[in-house]
N, C-alpha and C positions, 0 to 999 in steps of 0.2 A: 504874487499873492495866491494865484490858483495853485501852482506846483505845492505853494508851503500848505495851502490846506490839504490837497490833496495826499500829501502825506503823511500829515497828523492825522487826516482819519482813516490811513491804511496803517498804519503803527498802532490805534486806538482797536481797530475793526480784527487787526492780527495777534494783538495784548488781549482783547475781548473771547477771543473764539481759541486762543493756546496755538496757533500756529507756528510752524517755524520758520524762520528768515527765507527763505528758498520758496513758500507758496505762492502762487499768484492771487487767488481768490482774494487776499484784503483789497490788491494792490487794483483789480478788475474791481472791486465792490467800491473803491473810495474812487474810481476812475469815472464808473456811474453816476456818483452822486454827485461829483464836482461837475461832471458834464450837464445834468440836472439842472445845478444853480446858473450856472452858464446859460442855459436855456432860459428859465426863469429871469435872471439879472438883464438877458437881454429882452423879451419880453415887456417888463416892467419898464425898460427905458424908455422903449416905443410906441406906448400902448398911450391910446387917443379913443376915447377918453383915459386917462389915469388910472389904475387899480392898485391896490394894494400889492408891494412884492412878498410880503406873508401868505394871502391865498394863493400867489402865483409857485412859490418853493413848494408849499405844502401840495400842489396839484402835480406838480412833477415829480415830486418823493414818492406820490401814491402811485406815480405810473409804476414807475421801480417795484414797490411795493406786490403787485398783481405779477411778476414774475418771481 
């Protein structure tokens, strides 16, 4: 499930920006943000008390975000 997103959003991220097949930066950009939800997804499962996994993505995205 992580590969097949990860890939849709380096296909989406390299159809976005006009890249061509040979760059890396979608494939680095969608590698980030799946790593992110990974984070987050594991986060949320462990998390005592319970939080919501929408502020926990959203807080990981914004790390991304600040580079």
């Amino acid at each position: 499930m992580r590969a097949a997103m990860q890939e849709a959003l380096s296909a989406a991220i390299r159809d976005r920006l006009g890249l061509p097949a040979e760059s890396l930066l979608p494939d680095v950009i969608g590698g980030a943000v799946a790593a992110a939800c990974d984070v987050a997804s594991h986060r949320w499962l462990y998390a005592d008390p319970p939080v919501p996994l929408r502020s926990l993505l959203e807080e990981a995205l914004r790390h991304l975000a600040d580079y």
